[in-house]
KOLFIMI-97794 format. One record per residue (C-alpha): residue in three letters; x, y, z. Coordinates in nm, 2 decimals, always signed. Last residue first. Example, Ala and Ser with C-alpha at 12.3 -4.5 7.8 and 13.67 -1.06 7.14 Angstrom:
<pts>
PT	SER	+1.37	-0.11	+0.71
PT	ALA	+1.23	-0.45	+0.78
</pts>
This chain:
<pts>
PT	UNK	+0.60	+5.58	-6.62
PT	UNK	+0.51	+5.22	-6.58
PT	UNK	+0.77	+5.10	-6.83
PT	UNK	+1.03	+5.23	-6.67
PT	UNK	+1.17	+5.47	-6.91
PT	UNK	+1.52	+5.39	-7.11
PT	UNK	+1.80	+5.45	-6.91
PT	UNK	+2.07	+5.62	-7.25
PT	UNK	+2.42	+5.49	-7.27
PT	UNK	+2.77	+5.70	-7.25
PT	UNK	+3.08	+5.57	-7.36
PT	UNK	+3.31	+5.85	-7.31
PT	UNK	+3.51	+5.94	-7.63
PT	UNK	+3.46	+6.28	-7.66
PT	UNK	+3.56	+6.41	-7.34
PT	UNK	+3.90	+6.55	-7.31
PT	UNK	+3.86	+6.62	-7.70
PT	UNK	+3.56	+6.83	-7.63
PT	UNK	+3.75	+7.06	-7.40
PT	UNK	+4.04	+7.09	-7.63
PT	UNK	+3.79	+7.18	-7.89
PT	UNK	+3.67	+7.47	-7.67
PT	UNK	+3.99	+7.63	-7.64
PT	UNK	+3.86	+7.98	-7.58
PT	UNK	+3.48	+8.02	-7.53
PT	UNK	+3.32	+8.38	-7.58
PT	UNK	+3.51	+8.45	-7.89
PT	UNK	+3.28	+8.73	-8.01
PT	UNK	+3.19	+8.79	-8.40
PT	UNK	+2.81	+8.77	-8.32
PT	UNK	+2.72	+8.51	-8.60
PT	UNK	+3.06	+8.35	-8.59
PT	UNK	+3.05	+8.31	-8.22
PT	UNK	+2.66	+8.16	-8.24
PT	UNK	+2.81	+7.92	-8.50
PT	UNK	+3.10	+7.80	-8.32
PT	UNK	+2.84	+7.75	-7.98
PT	UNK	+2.60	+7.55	-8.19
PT	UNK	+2.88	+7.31	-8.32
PT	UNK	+3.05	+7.31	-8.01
PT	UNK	+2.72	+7.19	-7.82
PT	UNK	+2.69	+6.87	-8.07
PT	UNK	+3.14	+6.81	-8.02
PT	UNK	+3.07	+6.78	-7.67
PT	UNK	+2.76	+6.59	-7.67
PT	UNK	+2.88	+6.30	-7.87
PT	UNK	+2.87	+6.06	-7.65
PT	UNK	+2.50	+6.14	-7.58
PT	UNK	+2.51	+5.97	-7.97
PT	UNK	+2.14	+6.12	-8.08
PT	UNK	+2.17	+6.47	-7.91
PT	UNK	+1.82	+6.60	-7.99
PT	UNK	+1.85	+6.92	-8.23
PT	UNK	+1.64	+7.22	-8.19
PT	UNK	+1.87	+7.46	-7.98
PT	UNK	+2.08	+7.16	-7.80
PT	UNK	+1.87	+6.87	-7.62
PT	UNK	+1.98	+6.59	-7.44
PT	UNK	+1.79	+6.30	-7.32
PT	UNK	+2.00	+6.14	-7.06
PT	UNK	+1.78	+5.97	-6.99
PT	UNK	+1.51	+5.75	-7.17
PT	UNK	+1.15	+5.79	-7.30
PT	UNK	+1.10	+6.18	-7.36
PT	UNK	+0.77	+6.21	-7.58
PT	UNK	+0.65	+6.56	-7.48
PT	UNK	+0.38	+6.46	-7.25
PT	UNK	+0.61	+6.14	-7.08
PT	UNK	+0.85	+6.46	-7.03
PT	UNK	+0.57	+6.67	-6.84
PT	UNK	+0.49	+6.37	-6.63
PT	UNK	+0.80	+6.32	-6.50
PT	UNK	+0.80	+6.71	-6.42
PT	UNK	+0.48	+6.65	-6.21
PT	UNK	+0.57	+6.37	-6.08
PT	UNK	+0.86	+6.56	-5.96
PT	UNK	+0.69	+6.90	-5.85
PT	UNK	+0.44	+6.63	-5.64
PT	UNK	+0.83	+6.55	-5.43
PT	UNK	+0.87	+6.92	-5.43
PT	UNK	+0.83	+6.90	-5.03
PT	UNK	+0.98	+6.61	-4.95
PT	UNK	+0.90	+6.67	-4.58
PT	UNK	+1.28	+6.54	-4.55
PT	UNK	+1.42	+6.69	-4.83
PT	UNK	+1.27	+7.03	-4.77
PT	UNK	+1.34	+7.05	-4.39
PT	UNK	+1.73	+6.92	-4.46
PT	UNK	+1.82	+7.18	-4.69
PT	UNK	+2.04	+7.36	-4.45
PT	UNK	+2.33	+7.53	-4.61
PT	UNK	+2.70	+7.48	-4.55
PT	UNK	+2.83	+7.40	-4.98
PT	UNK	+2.97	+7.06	-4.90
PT	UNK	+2.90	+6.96	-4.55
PT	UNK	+2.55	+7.09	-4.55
PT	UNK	+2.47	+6.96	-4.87
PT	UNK	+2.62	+6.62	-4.80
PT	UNK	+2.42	+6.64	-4.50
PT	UNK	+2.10	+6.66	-4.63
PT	UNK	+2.16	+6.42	-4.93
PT	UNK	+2.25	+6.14	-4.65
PT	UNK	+1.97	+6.22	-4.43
PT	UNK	+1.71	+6.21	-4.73
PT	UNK	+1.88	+5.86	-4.81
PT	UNK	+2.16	+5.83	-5.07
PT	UNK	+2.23	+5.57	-5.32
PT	UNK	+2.57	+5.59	-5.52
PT	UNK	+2.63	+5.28	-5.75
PT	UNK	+2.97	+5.40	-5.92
PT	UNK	+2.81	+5.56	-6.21
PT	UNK	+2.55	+5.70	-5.92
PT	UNK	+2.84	+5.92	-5.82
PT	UNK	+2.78	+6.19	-6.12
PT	UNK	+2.46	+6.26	-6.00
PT	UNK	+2.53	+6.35	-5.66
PT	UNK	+2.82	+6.57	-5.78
PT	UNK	+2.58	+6.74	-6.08
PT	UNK	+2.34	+6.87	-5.85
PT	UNK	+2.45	+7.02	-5.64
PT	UNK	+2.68	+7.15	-5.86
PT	UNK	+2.41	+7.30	-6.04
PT	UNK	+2.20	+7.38	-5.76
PT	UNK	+2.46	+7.55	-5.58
PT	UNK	+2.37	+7.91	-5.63
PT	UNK	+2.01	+7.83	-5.64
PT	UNK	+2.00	+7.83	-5.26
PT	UNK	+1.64	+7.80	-5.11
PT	UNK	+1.46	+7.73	-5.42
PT	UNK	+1.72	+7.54	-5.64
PT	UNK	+1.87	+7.34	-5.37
PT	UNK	+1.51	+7.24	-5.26
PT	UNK	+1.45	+7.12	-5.63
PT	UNK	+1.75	+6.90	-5.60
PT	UNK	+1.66	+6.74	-5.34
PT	UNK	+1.38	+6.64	-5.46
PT	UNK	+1.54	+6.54	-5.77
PT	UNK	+1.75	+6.31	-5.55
PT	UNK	+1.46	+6.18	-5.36
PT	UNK	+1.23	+6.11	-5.65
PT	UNK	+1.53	+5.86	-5.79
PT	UNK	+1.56	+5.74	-5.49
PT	UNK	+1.22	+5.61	-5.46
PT	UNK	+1.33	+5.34	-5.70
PT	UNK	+1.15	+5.30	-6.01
PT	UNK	+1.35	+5.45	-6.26
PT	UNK	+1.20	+5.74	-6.49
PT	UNK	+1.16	+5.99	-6.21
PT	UNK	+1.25	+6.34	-6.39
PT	UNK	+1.51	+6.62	-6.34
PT	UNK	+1.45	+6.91	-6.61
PT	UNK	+1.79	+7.10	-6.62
PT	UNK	+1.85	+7.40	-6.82
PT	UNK	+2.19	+7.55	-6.98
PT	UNK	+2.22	+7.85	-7.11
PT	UNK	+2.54	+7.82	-7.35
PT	UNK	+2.85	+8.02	-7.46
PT	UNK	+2.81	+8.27	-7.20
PT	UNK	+3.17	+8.18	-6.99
PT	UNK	+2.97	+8.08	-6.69
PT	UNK	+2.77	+7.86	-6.90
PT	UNK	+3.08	+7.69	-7.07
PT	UNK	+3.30	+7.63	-6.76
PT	UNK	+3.03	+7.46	-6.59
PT	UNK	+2.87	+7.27	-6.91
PT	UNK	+3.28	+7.16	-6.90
PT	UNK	+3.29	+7.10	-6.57
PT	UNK	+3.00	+6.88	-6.56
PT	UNK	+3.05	+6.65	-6.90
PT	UNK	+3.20	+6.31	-6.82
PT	UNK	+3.11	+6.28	-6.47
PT	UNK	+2.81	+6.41	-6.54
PT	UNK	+2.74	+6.18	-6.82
PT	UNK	+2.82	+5.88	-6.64
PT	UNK	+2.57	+5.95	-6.37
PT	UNK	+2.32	+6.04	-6.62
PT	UNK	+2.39	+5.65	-6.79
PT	UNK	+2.36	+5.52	-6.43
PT	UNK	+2.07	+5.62	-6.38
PT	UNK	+1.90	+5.73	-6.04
PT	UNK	+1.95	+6.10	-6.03
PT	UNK	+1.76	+6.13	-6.36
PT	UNK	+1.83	+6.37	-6.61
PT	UNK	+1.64	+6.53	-6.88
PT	UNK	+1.87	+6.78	-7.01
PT	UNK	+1.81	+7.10	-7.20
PT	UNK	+2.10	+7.33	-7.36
PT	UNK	+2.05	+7.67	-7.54
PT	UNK	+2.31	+7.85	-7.73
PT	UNK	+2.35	+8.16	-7.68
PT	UNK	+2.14	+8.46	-7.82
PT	UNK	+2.27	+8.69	-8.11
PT	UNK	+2.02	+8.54	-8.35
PT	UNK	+1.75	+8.34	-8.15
PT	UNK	+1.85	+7.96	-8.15
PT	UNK	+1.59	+7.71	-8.25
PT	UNK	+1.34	+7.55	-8.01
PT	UNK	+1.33	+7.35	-7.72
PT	UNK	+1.07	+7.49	-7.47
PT	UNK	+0.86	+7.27	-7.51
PT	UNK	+0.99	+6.83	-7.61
PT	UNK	+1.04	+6.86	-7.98
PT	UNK	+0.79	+6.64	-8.16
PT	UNK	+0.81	+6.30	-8.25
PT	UNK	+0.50	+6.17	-8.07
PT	UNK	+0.22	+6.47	-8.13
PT	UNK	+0.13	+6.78	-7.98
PT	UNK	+0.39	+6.83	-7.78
PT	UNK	+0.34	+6.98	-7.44
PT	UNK	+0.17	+7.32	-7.35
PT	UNK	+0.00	+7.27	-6.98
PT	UNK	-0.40	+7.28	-6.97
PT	UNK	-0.41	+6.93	-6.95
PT	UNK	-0.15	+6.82	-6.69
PT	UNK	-0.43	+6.68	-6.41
PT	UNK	-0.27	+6.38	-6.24
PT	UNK	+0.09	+6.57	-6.13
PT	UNK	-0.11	+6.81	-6.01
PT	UNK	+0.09	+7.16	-5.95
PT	UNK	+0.10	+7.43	-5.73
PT	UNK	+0.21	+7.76	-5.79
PT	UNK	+0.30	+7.79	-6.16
PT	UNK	+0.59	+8.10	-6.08
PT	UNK	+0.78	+8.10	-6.44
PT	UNK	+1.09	+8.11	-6.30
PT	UNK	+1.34	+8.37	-6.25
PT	UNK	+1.67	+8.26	-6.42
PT	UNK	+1.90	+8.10	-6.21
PT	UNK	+2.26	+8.23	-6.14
PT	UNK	+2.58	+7.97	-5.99
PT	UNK	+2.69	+7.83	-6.26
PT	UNK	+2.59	+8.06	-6.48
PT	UNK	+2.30	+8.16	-6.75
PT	UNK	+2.05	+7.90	-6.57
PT	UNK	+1.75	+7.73	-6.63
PT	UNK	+1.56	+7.54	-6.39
PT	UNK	+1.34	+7.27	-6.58
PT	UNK	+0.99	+7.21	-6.47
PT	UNK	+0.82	+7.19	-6.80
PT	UNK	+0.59	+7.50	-6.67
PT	UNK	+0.92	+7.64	-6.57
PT	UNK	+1.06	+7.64	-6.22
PT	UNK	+1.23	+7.90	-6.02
PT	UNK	+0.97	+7.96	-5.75
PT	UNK	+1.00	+7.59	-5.70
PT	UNK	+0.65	+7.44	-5.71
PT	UNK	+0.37	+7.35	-5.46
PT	UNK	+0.18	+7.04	-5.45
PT	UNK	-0.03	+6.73	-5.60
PT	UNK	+0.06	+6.41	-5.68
PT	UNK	+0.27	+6.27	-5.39
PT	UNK	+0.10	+5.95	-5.27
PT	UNK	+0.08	+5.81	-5.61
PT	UNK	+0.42	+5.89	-5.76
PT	UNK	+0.58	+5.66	-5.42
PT	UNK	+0.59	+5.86	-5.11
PT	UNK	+0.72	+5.60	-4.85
PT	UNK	+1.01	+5.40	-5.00
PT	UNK	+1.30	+5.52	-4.69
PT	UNK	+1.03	+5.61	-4.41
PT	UNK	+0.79	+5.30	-4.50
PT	UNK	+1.11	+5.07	-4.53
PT	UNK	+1.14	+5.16	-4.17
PT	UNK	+0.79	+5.13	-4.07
PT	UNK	+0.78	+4.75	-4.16
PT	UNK	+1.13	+4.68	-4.04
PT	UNK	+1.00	+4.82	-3.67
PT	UNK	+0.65	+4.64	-3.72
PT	UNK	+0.81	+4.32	-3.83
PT	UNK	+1.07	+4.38	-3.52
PT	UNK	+0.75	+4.41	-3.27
PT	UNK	+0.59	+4.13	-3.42
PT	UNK	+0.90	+3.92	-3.36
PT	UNK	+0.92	+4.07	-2.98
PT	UNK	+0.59	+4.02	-2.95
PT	UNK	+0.60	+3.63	-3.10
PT	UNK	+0.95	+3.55	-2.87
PT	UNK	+0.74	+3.62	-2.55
PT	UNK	+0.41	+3.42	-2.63
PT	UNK	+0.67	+3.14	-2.70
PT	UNK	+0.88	+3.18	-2.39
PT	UNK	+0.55	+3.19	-2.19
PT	UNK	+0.44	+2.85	-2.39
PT	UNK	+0.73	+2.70	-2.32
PT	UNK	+0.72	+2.80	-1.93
PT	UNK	+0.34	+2.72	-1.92
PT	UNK	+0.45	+2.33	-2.06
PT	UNK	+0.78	+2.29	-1.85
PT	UNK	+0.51	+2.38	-1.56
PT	UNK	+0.30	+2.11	-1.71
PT	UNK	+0.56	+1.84	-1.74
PT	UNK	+0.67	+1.93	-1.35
PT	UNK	+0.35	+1.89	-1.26
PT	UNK	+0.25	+1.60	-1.43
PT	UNK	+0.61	+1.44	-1.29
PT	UNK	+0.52	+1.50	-0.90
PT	UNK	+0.19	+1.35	-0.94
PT	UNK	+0.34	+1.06	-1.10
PT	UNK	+0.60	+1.07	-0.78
PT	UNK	+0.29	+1.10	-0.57
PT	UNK	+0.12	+0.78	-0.67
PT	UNK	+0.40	+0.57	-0.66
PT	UNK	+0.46	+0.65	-0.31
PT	UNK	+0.13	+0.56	-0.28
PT	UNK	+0.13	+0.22	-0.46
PT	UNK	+0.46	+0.18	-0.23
PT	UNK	+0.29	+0.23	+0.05
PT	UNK	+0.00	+0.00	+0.00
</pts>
């Protein structure tokens, strides 16, 4: 009788100590899904922050002061924007009442043949994003540099989101907030961030922020991070798919699309020889050494995404 009871206990003994093993998984268990719920919600609002504000959550809103109805910034020096056309806000979803080509094939706005006695004119579609722009810029920045601050060209700049990465809207943001709160810089701004996506260069909003406060010692960082021109960018994307852009670099010079974007240099020399023979002034000296540094980069067009 004793030993049935002593057997008695010490299965008694073992239930319990199987069902507190049991409560003890299971409180490990409940434990391990917060905190794994707790990291999917952490991961989940990350990539929020870095992606958030795809084309459709950022269609409508205000525009650079110094913008054009295509939005391109033009400028007549490195460091000198021309006053802008003023359009307030803009819908990137309601583009009918601004002038765009009126049928595939024609010349993007705003590209047009040379007035006699005026400069050159040089538009670029550009996008932050591809790596064809980024090789361009490194190949071509100081001499568009040197060029428009010696008045052989007026150069413009219309920065589009043709690759789908939210980067690309984050760089021309950017961008646009150099160009509105200090236009002196937008151009090489602009041009050093482009010219490292050759080599893969990705920056966050932080990222951009700083490098424009250790470079040039502004503050942009309230524009880039509210991404306050990000509607301006679907807007200007927009603008292009209008006037029949499908791939940057698209360059333009006076009325004639750059078809080789290797050939640039010697496409702008052209223009700027004959605007220097028409007004008898030798604005640019040793041009065609510039060109020669330059003329054999191999430079490839991004086409579109295919959603744009």
């Amino acid at each position: 009788m004793a030993r049935n009871g002593a057997s008695a206990r010490e299965q008694a003994r073992k239930l319990q100590q199987e069902q507190e093993r049991k409560q003890k998984m299971q409180s490990l268990l409940l434990r391990l899904g917060v905190v794994v719920v707790a990291v999917a919600v952490i991961v989940g609002l990350t990539l929020w922050v870095v992606n958030r504000g795809d084309n459709e959550s950022y269609t409508e809103g205000p525009a650079p002061a110094a913008a054009n109805e295509q939005g391109g910034f033009v400028l007549t020096s490195s460091s000198e924007l021309v006053e802008g056309e003023d359009i307030g806000t803009v819908d990137s979803e309601n583009l009918g009442d601004v002038p765009a080509a009126e049928s595939p094939g024609d010349l993007p706005v705003g590209v047009e043949p040379r007035e006699e006695g005026e400069p050159p004119h040089v538009v670029i579609y550009t996008d932050a994003a591809c790596p064809g722009c980024g090789s361009f810029e490194a190949a071509y920045h100081q001499m568009l540099t040197e060029w428009v601050d010696a008045g052989a060209i007026t150069l413009e700049y219309r920065s589009v989101q043709f690759q789908p990465m939210a980067y690309s809207a984050r760089a021309a943001n950017a961008f646009a907030c150099m160009a509105e709160e200090h236009p002196e810089n937008y151009l090489s701004f602009l041009g050093a961030v482009t010219a490292e996506r050759a080599q893969g260069a990705e920056y966050s909003n932080e990222e951009l922020s700083a490098r424009a406060e250790n470079d040039y010692g502004v503050d942009i960082s309230e524009c880039v991070e509210d991404g306050t021109y990000r509607a301006f960018v679907s807007y200007t994307t927009g603008m292009a798919s209008a006037n029949s852009v499908t791939a940057t670099p698209s360059i333009f010079v006076d009325d004639d699309q750059v078809e080789d974007i290797g050939n640039t240099g010697e496409v702008i020399l052209s223009a700027v020889q004959e605007y220097q023979d028409e007004t008898g002034e030798q604005v640019v000296d040793e041009v065609e050494d510039d060109v020669e540094d330059v003329e054999d980069e191999d430079i490839e067009e991004d086409d579109a995404a295919e959603d744009e």
